[in-house]
FILUMDO-837048 format. One record per residue (C-alpha): residue number from 1; x, y, z. Coordinates in nm, 2 decimals. Example, Ala and Ser with C-alpha at 12.3 -4.5 7.8 and 13.67 -1.06 7.14 Angstrom:
! FILUMDO-837048
+-----+--------+--------+--------+
!   k !     px !     py !     pz !
+-----+--------+--------+--------+
!   1 !   1.23 !  -0.45 !   0.78 !
!   2 !   1.37 !  -0.11 !   0.71 !
+-----+--------+--------+--------+
! end
This chain:
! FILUMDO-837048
+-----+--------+--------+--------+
!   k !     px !     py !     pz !
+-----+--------+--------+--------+
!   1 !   0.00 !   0.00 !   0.00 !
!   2 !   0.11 !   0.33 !  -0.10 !
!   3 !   0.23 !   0.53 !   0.22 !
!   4 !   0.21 !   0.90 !   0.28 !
!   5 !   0.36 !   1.17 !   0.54 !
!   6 !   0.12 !   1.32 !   0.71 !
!   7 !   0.11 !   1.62 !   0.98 !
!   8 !  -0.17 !   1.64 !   1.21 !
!   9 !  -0.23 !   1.82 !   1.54 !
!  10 !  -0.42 !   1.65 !   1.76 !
!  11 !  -0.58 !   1.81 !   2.05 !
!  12 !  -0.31 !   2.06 !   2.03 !
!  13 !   0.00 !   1.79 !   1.99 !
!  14 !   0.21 !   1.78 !   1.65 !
!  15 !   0.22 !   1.45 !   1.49 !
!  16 !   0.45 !   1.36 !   1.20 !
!  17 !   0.30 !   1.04 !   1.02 !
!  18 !   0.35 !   0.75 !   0.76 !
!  19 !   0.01 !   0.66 !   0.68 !
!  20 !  -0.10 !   0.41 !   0.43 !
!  21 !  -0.30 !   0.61 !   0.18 !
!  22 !  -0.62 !   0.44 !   0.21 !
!  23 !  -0.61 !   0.48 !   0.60 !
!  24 !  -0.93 !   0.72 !   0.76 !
!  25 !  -0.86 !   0.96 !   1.02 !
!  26 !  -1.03 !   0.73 !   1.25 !
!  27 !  -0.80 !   0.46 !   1.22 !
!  28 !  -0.51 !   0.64 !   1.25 !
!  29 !  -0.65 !   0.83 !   1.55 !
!  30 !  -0.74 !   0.49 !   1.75 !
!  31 !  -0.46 !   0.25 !   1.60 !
!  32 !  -0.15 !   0.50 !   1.56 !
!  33 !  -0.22 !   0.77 !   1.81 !
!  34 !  -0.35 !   0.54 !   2.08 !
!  35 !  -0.66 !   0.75 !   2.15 !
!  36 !  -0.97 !   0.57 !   2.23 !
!  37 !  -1.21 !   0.82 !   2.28 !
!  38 !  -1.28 !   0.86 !   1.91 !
!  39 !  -1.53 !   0.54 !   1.86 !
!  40 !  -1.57 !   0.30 !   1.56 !
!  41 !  -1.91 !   0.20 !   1.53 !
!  42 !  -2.09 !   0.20 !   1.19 !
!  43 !  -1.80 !   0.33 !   0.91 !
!  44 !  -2.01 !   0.48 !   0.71 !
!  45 !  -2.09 !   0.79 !   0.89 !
!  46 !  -2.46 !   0.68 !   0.97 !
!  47 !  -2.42 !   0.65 !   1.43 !
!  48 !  -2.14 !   0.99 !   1.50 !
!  49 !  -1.96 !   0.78 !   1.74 !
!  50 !  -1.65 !   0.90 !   1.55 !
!  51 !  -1.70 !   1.25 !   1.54 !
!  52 !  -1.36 !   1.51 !   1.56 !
!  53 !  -1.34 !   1.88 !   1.53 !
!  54 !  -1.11 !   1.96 !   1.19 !
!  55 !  -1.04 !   2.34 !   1.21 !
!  56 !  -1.31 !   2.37 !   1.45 !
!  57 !  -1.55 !   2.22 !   1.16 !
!  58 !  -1.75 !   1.92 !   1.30 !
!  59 !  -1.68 !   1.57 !   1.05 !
!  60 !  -1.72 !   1.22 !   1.10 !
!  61 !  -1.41 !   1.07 !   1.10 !
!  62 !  -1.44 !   0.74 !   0.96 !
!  63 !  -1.57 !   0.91 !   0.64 !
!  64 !  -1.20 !   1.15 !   0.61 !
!  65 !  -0.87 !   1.02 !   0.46 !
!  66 !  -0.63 !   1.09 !   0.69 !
!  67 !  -0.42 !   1.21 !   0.43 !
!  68 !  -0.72 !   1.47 !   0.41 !
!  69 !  -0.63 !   1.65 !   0.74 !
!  70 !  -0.27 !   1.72 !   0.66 !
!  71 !  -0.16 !   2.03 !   0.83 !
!  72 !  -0.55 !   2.07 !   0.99 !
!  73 !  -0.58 !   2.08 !   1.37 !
!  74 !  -0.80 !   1.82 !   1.51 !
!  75 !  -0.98 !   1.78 !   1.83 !
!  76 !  -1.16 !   1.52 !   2.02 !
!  77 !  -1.34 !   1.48 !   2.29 !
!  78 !  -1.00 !   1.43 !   2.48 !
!  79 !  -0.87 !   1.77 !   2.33 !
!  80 !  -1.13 !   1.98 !   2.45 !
!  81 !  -1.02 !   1.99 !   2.83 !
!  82 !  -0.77 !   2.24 !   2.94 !
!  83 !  -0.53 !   2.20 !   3.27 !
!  84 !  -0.73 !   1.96 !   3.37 !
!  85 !  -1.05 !   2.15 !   3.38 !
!  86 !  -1.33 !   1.97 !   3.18 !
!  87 !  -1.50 !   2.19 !   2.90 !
!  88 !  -1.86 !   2.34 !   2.98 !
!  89 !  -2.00 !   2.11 !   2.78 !
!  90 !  -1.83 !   1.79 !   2.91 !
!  91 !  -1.92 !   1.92 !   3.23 !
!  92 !  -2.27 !   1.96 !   3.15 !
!  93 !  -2.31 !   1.62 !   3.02 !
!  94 !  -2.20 !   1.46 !   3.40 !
!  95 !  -2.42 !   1.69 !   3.57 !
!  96 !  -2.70 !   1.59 !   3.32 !
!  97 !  -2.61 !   1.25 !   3.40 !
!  98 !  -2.64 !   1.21 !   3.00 !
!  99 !  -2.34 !   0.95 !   2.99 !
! 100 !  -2.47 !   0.59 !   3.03 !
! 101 !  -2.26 !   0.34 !   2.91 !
! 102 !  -2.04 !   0.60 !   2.75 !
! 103 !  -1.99 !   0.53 !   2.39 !
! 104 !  -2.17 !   0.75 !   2.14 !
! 105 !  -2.07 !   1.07 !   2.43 !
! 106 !  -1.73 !   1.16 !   2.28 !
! 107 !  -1.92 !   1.22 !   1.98 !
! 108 !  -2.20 !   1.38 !   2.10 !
! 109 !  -2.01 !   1.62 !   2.29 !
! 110 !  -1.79 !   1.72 !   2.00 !
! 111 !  -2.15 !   1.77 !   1.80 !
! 112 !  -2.26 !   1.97 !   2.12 !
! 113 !  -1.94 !   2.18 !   2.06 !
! 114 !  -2.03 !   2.23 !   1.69 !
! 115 !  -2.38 !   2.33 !   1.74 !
! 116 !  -2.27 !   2.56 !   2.07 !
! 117 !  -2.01 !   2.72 !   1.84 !
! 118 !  -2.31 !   2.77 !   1.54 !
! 119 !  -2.55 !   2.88 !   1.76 !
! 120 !  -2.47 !   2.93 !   2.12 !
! 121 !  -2.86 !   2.97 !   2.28 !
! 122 !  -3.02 !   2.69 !   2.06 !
! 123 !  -3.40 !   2.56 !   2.07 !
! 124 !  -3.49 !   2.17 !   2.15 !
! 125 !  -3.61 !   2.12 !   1.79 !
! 126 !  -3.20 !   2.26 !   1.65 !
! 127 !  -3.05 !   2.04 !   1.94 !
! 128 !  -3.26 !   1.77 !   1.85 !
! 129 !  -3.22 !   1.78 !   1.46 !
! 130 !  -2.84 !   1.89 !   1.53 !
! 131 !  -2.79 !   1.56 !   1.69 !
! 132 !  -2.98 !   1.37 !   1.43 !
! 133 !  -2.67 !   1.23 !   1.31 !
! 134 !  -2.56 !   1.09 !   1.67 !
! 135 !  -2.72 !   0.76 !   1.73 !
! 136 !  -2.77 !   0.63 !   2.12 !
! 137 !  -2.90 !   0.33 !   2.23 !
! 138 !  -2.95 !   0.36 !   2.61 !
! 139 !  -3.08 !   0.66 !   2.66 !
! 140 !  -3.40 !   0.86 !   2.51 !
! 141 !  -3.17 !   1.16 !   2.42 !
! 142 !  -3.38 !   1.38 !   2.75 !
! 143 !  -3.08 !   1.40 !   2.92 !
! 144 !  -2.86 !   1.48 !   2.65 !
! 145 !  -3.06 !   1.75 !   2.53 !
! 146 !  -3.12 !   1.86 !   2.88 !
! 147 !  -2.74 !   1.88 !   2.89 !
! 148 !  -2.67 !   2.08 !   2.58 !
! 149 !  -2.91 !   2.32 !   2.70 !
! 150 !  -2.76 !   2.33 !   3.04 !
! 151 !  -2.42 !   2.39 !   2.88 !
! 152 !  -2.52 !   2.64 !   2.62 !
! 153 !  -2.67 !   2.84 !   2.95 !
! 154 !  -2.29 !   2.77 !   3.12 !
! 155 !  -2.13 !   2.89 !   2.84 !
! 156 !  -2.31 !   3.19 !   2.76 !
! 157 !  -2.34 !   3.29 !   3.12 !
! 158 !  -1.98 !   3.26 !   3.14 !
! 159 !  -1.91 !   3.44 !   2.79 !
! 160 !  -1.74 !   3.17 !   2.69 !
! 161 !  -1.71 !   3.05 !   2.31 !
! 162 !  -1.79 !   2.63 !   2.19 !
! 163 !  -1.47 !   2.65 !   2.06 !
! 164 !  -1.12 !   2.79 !   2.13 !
+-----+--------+--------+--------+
! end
């Protein structure tokens, strides 16, 4: 297989890469980068479980050549806290208690970020038909919603931006 060099920077980290040409950003985020908050699930872009942050844009993952996000800054769910200090919105989804067994929420919460960033004091319906995309099967998305609502409120209260 045809390799390429590839930069990324992940969650703020430079990363100088061989990558098989065919390889998605997923794979090389979870099987060269070691990080496993990015989730496989569907690989076709249908469940969000793999959803990053490229230049603050929201993309699934498993759909994006790695080669694609050469010289782009990525972020996960992993990227988004600071010193230590959880974003607003990962905060909001543990006070929500929106996390069940845990593995669509990276995803959600980078959509949360994208949506937060978009439009910062969204209705139910745009949270709703922003997570479309994000498939769950424990919960009945209340608490999720209930949580991007309590961290747009954070956020704006706070006069602080989704992203950056």
């Amino acid at each position: 297989m045809n390799k390429l060099a590839v930069n990324l920077k992940v969650n703020g980290r430079d990363y100088d890469l061989s990558v098989a040409s065919n390889k998605t950003l997923l794979e090389v985020l979870r099987d060269q980068l070691d990080l496993p908050d990015t989730k496989y699930g569907c690989g076709t872009g249908e469940c969000g479980a793999c959803t990053v942050l490229i230049d603050g844009k929201v993309i699934n993952s498993c759909l994006t050549l790695a080669a694609a996000a050469d010289g782009k800054a990525i972020t996960t769910a992993i990227g988004l806290e600071k010193d230590g200090q959880l974003h607003p919105v990962q905060e909001a989804f543990v006070e929500e208690t929106a996390v069940q067994c845990g593995y669509c929420i990276p995803g959600m919460v980078i959509k949360t970020v994208g949506l937060l960033e978009q439009s910062p004091d969204p209705s139910e319906a745009e949270i709703r038909h922003w997570l479309e995309g994000n498939i769950c099967r424990c919960t009945g998305y209340e608490k999720i919603v209930a949580a991007v609502k309590s961290a747009s409120k954070k956020m704006t209260n706070a006069g602080v931006k989704a992203v950056g």
